[in-house]
N, C-alpha and C positions, 0 to 999 in steps of 0.2 A: 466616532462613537467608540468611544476604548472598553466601555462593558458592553462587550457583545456575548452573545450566548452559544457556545458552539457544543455539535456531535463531535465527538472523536473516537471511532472504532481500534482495536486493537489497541489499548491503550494501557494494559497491565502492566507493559514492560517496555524494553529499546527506543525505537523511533516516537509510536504512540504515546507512550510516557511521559516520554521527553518534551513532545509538543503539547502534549497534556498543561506540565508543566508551565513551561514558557508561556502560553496563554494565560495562565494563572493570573504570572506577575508581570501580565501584562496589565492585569485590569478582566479579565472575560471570563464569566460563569461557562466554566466548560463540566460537560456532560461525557465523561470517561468510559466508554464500555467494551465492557470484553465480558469473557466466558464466564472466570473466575471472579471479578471485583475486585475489591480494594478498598483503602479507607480515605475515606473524603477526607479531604483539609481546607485553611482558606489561608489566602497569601498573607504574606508579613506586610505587607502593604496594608491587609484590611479590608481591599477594594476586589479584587480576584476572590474566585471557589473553585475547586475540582471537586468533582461529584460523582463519586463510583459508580455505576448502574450496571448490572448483569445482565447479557443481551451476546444470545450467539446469535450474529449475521447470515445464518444458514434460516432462522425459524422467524418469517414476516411477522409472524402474532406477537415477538415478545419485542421486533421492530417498533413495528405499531405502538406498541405499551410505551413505552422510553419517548418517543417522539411525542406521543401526548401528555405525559407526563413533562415534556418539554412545555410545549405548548399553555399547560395548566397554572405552572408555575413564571413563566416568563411572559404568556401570551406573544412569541415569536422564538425564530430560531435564524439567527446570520448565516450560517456554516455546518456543512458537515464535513468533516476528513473521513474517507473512507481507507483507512490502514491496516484491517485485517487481513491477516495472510497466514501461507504455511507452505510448508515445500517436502518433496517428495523425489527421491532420488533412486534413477534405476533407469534402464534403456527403454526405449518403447514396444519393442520386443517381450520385455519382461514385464511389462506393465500393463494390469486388468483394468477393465471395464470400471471395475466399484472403485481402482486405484483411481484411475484418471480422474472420473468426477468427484474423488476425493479432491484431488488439484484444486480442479475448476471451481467446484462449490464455493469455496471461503474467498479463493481470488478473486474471481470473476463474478458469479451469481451473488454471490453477498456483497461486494458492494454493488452491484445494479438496484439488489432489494432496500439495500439501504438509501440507495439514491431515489429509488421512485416513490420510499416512504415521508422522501423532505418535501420534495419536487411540487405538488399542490400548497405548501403552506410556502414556498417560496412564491409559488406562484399570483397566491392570494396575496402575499404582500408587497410583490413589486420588485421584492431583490432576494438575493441568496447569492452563495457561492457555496460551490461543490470541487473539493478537491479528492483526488484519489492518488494513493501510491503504487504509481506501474513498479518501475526496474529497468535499467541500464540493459538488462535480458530482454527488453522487449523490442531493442534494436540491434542487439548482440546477441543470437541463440546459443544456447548453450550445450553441448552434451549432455543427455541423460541426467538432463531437466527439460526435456522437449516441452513438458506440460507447464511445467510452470515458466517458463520462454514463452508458451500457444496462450498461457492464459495472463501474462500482463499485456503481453503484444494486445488484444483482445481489449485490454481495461485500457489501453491507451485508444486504442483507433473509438474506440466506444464514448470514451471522455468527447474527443473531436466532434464527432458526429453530435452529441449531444449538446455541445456548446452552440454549435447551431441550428441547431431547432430550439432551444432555449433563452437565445437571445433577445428575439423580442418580448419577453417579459422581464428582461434586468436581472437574469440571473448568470453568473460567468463559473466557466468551468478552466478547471485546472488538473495536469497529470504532475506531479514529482517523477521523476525518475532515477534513484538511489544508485550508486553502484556499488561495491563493498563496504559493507559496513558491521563493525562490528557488537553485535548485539548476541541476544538469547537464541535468533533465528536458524544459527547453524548448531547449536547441540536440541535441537529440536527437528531438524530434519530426520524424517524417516524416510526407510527403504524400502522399495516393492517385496514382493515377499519370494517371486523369481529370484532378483536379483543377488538372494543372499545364500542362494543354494551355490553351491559347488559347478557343479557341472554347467551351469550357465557363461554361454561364451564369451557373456561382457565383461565377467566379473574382475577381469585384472583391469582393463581399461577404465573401465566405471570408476572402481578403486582408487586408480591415478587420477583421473580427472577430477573426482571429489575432493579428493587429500588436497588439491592445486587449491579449489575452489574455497577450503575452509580455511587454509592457511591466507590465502587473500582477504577471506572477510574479517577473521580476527587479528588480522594486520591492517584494517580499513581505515574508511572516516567514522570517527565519532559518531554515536548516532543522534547527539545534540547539536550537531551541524547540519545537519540534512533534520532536523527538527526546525531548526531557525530557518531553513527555507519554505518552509512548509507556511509557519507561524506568520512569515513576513509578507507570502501571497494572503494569510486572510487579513492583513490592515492593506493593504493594498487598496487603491481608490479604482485600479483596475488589471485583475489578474494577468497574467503570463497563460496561455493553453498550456504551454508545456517547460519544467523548469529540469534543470539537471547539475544537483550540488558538485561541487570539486571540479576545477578546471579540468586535470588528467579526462576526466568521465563527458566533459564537451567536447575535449576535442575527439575521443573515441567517438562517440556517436556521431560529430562532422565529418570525419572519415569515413567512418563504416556506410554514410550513407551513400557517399560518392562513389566509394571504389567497385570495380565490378564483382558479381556475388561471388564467382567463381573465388577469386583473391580474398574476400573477405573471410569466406569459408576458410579457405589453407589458414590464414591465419591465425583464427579460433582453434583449429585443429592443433596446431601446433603451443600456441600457450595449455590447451586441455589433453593435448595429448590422444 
């Protein structure tokens, strides 16, 4: 069924955009939302639509709204991609309470909300697929991004867990897991608000480690690449649990899982300094 109807969170810009897209012209009435919105189009084919909807992942009620709005206009929904995010940089030391579940909120808790507001209308119908985008971070921690390393770790083990208890109703679950790429992501990274003070004992380290980290992602993969992974588990006749675009970024994670943590650690230390 090539006109499927899908969610797709985080979708103003980078990766979300891109799969935005790609669905388009694939043929699938896709449902685009993010904070800001955008303007609807329909593919040169004819047959595809993107369809901008306003909808932050943080508020169930405006959840809620979009997904029956889905539901009113299509009477179903195939898919949802849950790819809203944001990142926060600073040590955990330097990092408050309101910071953290700033992290967590958009990463973690929004897409959980988004997933348990599909979850009965897949359930009603028999099938669905639910994907989410973890991070290469959620097998690789990172310096001073502890939180957001705690909170894909988190959307991954969570994806898992959820694929089976949702199996016996024919719905499959799926993690992406991205590693540098470059997008809008890193000049949108904010700093704790310790972290920016002087007198803070990470601030040269942090420093270093960041500078490492942003000169990697704007030296990454495309982020239309890791969007055609995305696009390619929802025509899939049966999902992947977990996908990870660019050879380099599989075998890192097939290593990092094997080697002992101690070694794993030096390692990371040593590319973040």
């Amino acid at each position: 069924m090539e006109n499927k109807v899908v969610l797709i969170t985080g979708a103003s810009a980078g990766i979300g955009l891109s799969a935005a897209t790609q669905l388009m012209e694939r043929g699938a009435k896709v449902y685009a939302a993010s904070r800001r919105g955008g303007v609807s189009k329909k593919a040169e084919s004819g047959l595809g639509e993107l369809i901008h909807v306003v909808m932050d992942v943080n508020h169930e009620e405006e959840i809620a709204g979009v997904v029956s709005k889905i539901l009113e206009e299509n009477n179903r929904l195939d898919a949802v991609i849950c790819n809203a995010g944001n990142g926060i940089a600073g040590s955990v030391e330097d990092t408050s309470v309101e910071e953290m579940r700033y992290q967590l909120e958009t990463n973690f808790f929004g897409a959980v909300k988004t997933i348990n507001a599909c979850i009965p209308v897949f359930r009603k119908q028999g099938y669905g697929k639910i994907l989410a985008t973890s991070s290469v971070a959620a097998v690789v921690p990172i310096p001073f991004q502890a939180f957001y390393s705690a909170g894909k770790a988190a959307l991954l083990t969570f994806i898992q867990a959820l694929s089976l208890e949702l199996r016996p109703f024919g719905i499959q679950c799926c993690s992406i897991l991205p590693g540098d790429t470059k997008t809008e992501f890193t000049a949108a990274r904010k700093y704790t608000e310790k972290s920016k003070l002087p007198e803070s004992v990470y601030s040269e380290r942090m420093n270093k480690s960041v500078q490492k980290m942003e000169h990697d992602e704007q030296n990454g993969m495309e982020p239309y690449l890791v969007a055609r992974k995305l696009v390619n588990q929802v025509y899939k006749k049966r999902m992947k649990v977990s996908v990870v675009p660019g050879i380099q970024y599989k075998l890192i994670c097939f290593l990092f899982n094997r080697l002992p943590a101690g070694i794993r650690l030096w390692i990371v230390s040593l590319i973040y300094g």
